[in-house]
DOTI-816577 format. One record per residue (C-alpha): residue number from 1; residue in one letter; z, x negated, y negated. Coordinates in steps of 0.25 Angstrom, whole numbers, padded with zeros to 4 digits. Layout:
<zapas>
{zapa NUM, 'a', {Z, X, Y}}
...
</zapas>
This chain:
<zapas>
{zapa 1, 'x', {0066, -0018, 0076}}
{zapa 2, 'x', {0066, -0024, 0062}}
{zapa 3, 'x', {0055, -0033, 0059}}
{zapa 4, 'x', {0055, -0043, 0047}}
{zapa 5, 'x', {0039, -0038, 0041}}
{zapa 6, 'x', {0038, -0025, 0035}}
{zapa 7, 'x', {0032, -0015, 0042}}
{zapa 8, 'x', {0020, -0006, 0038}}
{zapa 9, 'x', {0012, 0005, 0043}}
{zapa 10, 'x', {-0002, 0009, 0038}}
{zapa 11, 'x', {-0007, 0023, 0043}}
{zapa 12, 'x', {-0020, 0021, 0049}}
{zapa 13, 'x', {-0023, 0035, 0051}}
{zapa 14, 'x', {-0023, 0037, 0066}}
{zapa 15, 'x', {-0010, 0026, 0067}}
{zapa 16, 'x', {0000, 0022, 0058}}
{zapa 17, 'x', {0000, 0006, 0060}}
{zapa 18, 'x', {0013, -0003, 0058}}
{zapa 19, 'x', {0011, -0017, 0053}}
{zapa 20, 'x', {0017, -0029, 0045}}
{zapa 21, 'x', {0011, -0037, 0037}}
{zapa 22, 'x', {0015, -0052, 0031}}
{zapa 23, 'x', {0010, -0063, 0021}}
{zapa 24, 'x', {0002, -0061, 0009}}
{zapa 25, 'x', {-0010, -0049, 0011}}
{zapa 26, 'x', {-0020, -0059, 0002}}
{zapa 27, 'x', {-0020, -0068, 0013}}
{zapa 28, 'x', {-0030, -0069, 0025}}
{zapa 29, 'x', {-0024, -0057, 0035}}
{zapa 30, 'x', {-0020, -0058, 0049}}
{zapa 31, 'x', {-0019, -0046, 0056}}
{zapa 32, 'x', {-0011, -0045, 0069}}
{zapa 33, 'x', {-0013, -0035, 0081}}
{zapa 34, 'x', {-0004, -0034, 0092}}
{zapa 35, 'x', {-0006, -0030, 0104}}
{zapa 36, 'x', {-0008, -0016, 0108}}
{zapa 37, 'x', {0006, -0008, 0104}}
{zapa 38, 'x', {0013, -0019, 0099}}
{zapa 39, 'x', {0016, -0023, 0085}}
{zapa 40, 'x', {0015, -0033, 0074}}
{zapa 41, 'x', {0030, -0036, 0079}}
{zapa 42, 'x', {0023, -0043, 0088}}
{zapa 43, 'x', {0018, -0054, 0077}}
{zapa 44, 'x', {0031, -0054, 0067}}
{zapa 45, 'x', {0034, -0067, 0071}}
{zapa 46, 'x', {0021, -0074, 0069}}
{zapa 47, 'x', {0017, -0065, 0056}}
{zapa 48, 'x', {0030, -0072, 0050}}
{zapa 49, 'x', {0026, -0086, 0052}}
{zapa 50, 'x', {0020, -0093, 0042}}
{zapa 51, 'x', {0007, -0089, 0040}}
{zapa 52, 'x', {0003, -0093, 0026}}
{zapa 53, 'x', {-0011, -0089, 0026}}
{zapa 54, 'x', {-0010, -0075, 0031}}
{zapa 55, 'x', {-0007, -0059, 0029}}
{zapa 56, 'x', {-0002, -0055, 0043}}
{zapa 57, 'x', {-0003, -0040, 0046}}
{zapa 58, 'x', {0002, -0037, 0060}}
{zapa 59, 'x', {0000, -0021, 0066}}
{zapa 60, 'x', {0007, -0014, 0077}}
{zapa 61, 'x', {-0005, -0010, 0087}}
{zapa 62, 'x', {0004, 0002, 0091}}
{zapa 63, 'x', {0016, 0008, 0091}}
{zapa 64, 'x', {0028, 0000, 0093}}
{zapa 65, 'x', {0033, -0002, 0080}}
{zapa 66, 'x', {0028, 0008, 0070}}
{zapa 67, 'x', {0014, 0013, 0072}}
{zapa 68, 'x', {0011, 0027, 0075}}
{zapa 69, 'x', {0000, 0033, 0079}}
{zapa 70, 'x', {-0011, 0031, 0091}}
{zapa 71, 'x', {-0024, 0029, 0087}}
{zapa 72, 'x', {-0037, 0034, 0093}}
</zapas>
């Protein structure tokens, strides 16, 4: 399923993580979690609504849509 962010992975050693990221990264950082093997599609919406004053990095906890690995 085609999302409108860019997708990113970062190789954690154990797990490869997916993520998205919006806004400028010299801002204050919000990081959101999703529940357990779910993914930052589950905050696409609200990480594209005006928020000014923040960078917005959502992570996929597990599996769905692009990590790999299980860690230990």
């Amino acid at each position: 399923m085609p999302h409108g962010l860019p997708e990113h992975t970062v190789d954690l050693g154990e797990i490869t993580m997916n993520y998205a990221t919006l806004g400028d990264p010299s801002l204050p950082a919000l990081l959101l979690i999703p529940a357990q093997a779910e993914s930052w599609w589950e905050y696409e919406a609200a990480m594209r609504k005006e928020l000014p004053a923040s960078f917005l990095t959502g992570i996929e906890a597990m599996a769905p849509a692009g990590s790999e690995g299980a860690p230990t």
